[in-house]
N, C-alpha and C positions, 0 to 999 in steps of 0.2 A: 331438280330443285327449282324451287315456281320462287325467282326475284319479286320484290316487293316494288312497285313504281311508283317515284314519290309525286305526288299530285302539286305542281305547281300551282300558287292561287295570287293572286295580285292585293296589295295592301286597298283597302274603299277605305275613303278617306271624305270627309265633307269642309265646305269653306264658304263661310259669310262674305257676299259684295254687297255692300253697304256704302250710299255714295250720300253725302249732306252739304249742300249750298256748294258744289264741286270739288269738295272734297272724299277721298274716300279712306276708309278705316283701317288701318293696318297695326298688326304686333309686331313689337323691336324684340325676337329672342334672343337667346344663346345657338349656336351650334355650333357643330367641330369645326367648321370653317370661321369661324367669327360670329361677330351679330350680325344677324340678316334681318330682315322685312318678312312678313307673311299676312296676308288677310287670316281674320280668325278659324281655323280650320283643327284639323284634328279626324282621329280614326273615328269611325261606328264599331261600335262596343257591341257585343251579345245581347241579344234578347233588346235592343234597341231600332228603334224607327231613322230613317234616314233623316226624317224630319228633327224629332228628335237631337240626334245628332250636332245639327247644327246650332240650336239651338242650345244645348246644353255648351259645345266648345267655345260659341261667343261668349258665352256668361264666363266661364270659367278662364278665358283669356282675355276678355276688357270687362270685366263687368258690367256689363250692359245686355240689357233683356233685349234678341234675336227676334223678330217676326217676317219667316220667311214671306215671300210674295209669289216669288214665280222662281223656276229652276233656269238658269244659265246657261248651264250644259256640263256636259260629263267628258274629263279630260284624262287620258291616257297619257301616262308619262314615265318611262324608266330612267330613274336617277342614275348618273355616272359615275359617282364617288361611291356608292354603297349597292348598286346593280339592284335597286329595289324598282318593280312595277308600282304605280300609283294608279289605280281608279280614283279618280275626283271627283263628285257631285257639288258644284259651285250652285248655291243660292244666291238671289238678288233678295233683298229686302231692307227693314227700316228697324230702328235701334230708341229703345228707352230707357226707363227706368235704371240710371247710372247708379248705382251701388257702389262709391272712391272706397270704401272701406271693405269691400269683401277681396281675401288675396287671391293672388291669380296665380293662377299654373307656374310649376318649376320651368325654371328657364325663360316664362315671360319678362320683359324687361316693365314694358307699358305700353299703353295704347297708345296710338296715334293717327293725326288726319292728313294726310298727305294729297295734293293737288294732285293732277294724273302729267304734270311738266317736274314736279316733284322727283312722282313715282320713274319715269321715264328717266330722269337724271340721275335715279340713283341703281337705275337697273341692275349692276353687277352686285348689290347689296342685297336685294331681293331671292329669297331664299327658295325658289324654282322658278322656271320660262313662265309656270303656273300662275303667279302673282300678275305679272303684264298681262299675259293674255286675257285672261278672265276679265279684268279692266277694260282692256281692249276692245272686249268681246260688247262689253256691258256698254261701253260707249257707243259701240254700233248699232245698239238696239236688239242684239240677242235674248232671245226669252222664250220661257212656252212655260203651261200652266202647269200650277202642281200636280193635278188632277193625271199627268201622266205619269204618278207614282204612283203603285199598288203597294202595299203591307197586305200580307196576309197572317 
């Protein structure tokens, strides 16, 4: 008898840094732990662009039109409450066209600007190590260009 082997694949997940007069952008959701913090992020969808991605999950979690700049980097992370892998593609970019009146994602609360003495004081509220780092990251001047994404 030929077992069938189950192909483990890890959750791709994309998240807007988004930093304005030193502030940067974060969602207040729900989750099973409480409300947490998160930069606007979210899965990649089928038949969708990484680009894409990001771009649509800002919209749809602060209402505000996404233009990525450059990518961040890609964070590997296994959650320990639910044993899920995360791939992360963190973009850095700049934010417009506010739309208050389009509704946002279930479970979003609202958007919010949080200073990075904020973000840091609220640590344990922040809804993965993801949220700081990527900040952090951003603060150091991590970066490289889009251009090291291929779609085919």
């Amino acid at each position: 008898m030929s077992q069938e082997k189950h192909q483990w694949m890890p959750h791709a997940t994309v998240a807007a840094i988004v930093e304005d007069n030193g502030k940067f952008l974060l969602v207040e959701e729900t989750t099973d732990r409480g409300n947490r913090f998160n930069q606007p992020a979210g899965h990649l969808e089928d038949n969708e662009t990484i680009l894409d991605a990001v771009v649509r999950e800002t919209l749809e979690e602060t209402a505000y039109t996404f233009k990525p700049e450059a990518l961040l980097g890609i964070y590997h992370w296994k959650h320990e409450h639910n044993d899920t892998t995360y791939l992360r593609f963190a973009f850095i970019g700049s934010v417009s066209n506010y739309q208050p009146d389009l509704a946002l994602d279930d479970g979003i609360i609202r958007a919010v600007w949080m200073t990075i003495d904020e973000i840091r004081s609220k640590a344990m509220l922040m809804r993965s190590p993801q949220v700081l780092t990527c900040i952090e990251d951003y603060i150091n001047g991590r970066k490289f260009p889009l251009s090291v994404l291929t779609h085919l």
